[in-house]
C-alpha positions as CSV (number, residue, x, y, z in Angstrom):
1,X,2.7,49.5,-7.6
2,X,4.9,51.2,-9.9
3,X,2.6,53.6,-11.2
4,X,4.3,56.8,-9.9
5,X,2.2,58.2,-7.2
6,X,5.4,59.7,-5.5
7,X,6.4,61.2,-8.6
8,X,3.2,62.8,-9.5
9,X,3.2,64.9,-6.2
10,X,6.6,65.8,-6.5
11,X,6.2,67.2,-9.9
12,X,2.7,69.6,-8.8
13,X,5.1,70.6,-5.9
14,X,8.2,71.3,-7.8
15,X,7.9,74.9,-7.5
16,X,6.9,74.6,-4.3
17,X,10.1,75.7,-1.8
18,X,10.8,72.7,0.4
19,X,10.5,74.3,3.4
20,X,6.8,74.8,3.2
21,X,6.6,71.2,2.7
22,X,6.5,67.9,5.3
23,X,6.7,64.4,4.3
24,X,6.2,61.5,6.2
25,X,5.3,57.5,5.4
26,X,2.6,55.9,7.5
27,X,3.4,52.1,8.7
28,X,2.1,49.8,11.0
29,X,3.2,51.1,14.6
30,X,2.5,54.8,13.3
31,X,0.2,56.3,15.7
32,X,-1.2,59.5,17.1
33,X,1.7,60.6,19.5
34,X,3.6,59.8,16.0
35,X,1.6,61.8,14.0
36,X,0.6,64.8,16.2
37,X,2.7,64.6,19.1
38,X,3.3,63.4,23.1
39,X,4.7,63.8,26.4
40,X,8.2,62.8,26.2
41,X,11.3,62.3,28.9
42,X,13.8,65.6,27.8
43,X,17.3,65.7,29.7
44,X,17.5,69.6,30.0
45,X,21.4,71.6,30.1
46,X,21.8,70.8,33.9
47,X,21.3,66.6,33.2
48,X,18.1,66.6,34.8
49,X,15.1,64.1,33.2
50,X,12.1,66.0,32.5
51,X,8.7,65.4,30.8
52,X,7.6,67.8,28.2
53,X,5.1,67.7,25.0
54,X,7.2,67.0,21.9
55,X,5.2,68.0,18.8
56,X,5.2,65.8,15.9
57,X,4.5,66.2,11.9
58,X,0.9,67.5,11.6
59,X,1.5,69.6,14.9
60,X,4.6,71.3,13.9
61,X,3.1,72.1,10.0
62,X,0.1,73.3,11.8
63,X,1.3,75.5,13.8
64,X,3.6,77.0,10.8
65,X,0.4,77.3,8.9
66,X,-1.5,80.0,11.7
67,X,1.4,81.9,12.2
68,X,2.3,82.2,8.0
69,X,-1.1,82.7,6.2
70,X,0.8,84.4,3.6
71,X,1.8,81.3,2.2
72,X,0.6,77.9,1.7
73,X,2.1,74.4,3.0
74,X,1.9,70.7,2.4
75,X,1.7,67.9,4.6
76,X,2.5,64.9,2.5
77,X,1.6,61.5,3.9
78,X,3.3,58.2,1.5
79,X,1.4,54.8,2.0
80,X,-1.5,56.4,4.1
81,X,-3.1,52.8,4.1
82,X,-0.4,51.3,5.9
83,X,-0.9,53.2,9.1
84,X,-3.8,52.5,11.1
85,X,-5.7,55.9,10.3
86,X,-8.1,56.0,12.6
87,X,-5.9,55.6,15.7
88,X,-3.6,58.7,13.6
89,X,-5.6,61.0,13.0
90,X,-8.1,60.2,16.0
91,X,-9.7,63.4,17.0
92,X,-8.0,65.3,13.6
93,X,-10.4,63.1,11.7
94,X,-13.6,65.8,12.3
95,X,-11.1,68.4,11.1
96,X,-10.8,66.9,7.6
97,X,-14.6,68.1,6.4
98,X,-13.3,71.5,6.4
99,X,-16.2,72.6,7.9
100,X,-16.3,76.3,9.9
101,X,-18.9,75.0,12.2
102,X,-16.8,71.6,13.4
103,X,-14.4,72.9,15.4
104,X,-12.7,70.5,18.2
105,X,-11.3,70.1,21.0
106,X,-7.7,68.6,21.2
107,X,-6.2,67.5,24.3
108,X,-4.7,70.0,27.3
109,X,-1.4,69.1,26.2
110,X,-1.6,70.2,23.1
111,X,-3.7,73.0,23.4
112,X,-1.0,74.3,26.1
113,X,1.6,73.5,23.2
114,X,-0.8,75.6,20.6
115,X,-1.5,78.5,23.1
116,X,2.2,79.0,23.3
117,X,3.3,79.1,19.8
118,X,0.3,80.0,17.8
119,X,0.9,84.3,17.8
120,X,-2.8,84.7,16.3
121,X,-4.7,82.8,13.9
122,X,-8.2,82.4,13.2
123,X,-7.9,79.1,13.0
124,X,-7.0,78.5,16.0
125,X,-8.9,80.4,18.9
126,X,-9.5,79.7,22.6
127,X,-8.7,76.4,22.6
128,X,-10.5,74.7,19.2
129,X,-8.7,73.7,16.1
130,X,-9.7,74.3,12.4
131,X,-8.1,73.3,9.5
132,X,-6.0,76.3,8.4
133,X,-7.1,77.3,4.5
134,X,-3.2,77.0,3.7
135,X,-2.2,73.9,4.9
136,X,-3.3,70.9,2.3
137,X,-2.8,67.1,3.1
138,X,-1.5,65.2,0.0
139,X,-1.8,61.5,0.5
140,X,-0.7,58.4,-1.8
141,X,-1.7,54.6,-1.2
142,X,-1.7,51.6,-3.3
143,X,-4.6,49.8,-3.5
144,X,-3.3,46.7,-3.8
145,X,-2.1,47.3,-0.3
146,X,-5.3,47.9,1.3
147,X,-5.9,44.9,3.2
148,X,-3.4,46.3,5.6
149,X,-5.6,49.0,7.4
150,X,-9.2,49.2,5.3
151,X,-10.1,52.7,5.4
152,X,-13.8,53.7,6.6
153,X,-16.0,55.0,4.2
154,X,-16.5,58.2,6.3
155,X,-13.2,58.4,6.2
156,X,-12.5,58.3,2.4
157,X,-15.0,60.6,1.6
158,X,-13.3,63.1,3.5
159,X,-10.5,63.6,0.3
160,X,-10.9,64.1,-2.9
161,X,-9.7,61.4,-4.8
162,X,-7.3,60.8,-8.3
163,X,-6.4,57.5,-9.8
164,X,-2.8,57.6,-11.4
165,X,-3.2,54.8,-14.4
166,X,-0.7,53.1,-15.8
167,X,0.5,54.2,-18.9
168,X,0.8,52.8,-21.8
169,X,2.0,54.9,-24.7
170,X,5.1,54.6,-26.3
171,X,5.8,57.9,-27.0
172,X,9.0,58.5,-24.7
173,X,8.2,62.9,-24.3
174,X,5.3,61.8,-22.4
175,X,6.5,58.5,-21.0
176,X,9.6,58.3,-19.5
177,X,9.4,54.3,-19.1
178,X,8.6,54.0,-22.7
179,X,12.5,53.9,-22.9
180,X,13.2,51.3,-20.7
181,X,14.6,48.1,-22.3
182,X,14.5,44.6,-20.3
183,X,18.4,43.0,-21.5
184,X,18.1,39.7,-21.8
185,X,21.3,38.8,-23.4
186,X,22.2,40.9,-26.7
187,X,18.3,40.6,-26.9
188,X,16.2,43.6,-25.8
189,X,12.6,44.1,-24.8
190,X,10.5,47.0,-24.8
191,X,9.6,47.2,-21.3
192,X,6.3,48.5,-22.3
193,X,5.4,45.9,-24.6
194,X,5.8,43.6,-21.5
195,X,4.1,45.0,-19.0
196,X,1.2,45.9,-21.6
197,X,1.0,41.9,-22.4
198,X,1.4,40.7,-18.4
199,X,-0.9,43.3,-17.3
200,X,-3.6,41.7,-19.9
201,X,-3.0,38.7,-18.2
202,X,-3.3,39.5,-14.5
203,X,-6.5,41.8,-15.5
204,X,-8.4,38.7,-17.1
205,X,-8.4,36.8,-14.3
206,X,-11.1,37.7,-11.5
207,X,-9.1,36.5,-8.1
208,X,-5.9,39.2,-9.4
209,X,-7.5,42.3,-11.1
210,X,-5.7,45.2,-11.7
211,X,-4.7,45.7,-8.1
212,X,-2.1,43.4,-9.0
213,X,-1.0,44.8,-12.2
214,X,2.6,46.0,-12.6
215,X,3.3,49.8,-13.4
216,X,5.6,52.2,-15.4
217,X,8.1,52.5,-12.5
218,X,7.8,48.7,-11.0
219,X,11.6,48.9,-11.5
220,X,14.7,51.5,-12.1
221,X,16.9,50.9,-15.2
222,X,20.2,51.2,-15.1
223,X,21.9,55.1,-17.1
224,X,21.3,53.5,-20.4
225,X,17.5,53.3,-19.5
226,X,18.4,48.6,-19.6
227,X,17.0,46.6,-17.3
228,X,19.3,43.6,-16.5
229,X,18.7,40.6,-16.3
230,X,19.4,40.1,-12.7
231,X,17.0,42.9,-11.1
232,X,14.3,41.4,-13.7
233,X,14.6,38.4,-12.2
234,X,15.2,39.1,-8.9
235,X,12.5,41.9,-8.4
236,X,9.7,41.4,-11.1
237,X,9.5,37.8,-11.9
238,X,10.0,37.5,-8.4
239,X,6.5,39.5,-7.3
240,X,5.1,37.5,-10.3
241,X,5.7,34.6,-8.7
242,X,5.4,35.0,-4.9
243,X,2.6,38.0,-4.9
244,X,0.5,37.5,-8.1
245,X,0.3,33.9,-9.6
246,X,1.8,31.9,-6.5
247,X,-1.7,31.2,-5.7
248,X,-3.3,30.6,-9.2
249,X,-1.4,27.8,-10.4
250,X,-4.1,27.2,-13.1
251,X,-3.5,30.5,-14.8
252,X,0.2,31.0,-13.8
253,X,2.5,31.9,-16.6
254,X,5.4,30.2,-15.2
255,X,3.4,26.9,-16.2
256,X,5.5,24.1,-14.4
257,X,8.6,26.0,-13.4
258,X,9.4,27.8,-10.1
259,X,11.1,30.2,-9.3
260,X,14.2,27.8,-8.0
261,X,14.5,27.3,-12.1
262,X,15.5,30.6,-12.9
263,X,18.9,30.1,-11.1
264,X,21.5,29.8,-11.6
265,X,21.3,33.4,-13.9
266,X,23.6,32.0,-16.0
């Protein structure tokens, strides 16, 4: 967490105009009709209730991706492994290899939807879907989070892959959160120097790893680039203790305290 996924993306798309991109976060009651789109009750000009297919993310960046070949868009999914992506993408899935020779089939509601708005594209044609060459799915996930929805092998292998580390240098042009300063106090702690020497400490021990590890952007400093005492306490020592060592007393670093003994702040 922390280690600025989010960011990284938004930096290789900052020259990108926004209105070739589409972002959206996966989460637990995500599904297909959320992700591609449905059959949904529409109250037309005269009052009257109808049914008609509502097209969602993927269809609506698809669609703008066959009829605009000229240019090239971005789907951008945030915390991909908190969505259930096999019930998302469902029959997208086969689409994701790329692969001129595995074209599908998608439902008659949507290929009614696609045969209305698609001008021509060879990407789509009579009825089976491709993935259009200028339409690229960016996707983050922390892996700490990944007992949510585990991901299928064949399904991984499907993207190309690129871990974001955390870094550690404390040269500031390179590393913005090399100038971040815990305030404890009139004290103040390079915020690098901590999370080098905690990080050490979760990494050593076998039942943590460094899923659990904190990273550069765990936390937002204040305009001075300080991190009070408060949000330390309230948002870092606080995943310390309830999400990394609440369940290794042995190795804790909070040795016989709780949490409870950090309060009152003053």
């Amino acid at each position: 967490p922390g280690t600025g996924k989010s960011y990284q993306i938004t930096q290789d798309l900052k020259d990108v105009d926004l209105i070739f991109q589409k972002r959206v976060t996966f989460h637990p009651e995500y599904d297909n009709a959320s992700f591609v789109g449905g059959y949904k009750p529409i109250t037309d000009i005269n009052g009257d209730i109808k049914y008609e297919f509502v097209p969602q993310i993927f269809t609506n960046i698809y669609v703008e991706a066959c009829n605009d070949p000229s240019h090239q868009y971005y789907l951008i999914i945030e915390e991909i492994n908190r969505g259930n992506c096999a019930e998302i993408f469902g029959e997208l899935f086969q689409l994701l290899d790329r692969n001129k020779d595995y074209k599908i089939t998608p439902s008659n509601e949507l290929i009614n939807y696609l045969n209305t708005n698609i001008s021509n594209s060879i990407f789509y044609i009579e009825g089976k879907m491709l993935l259009p060459d200028n339409l690229s799915i960016l996707a983050t996930m922390n892996t700490s989070d990944q007992s949510l929805f585990p991901m299928d092998s064949a399904f991984k292998r499907r993207w190309e892959w690129e871990y974001i580390p955390i870094n550690y240098s404390t040269d500031s042009s390179v590393n913005k959160s090399a100038l971040y300063k815990i305030k404890i106090g009139d004290d103040l702690i390079d915020w690098i120097t901590f999370i080098s020497a905690i990080n050490k400490r979760i990494q050593s021990n076998k039942n943590l790893g460094m899923d659990k590890c904190i990273g550069n952007y765990f936390i937002e400093p204040d305009s001075s680039n300080n991190i009070t005492l408060d949000k330390f306490i309230y948002k870092v020592l606080f995943y310390l203790w309830n999400d990394v060592f609440k369940d290794e007393p042995k190795d804790s670093i909070f040795g016989d305290k709780s949490y409870q003994d950090f309060f009152p702040i003053e």
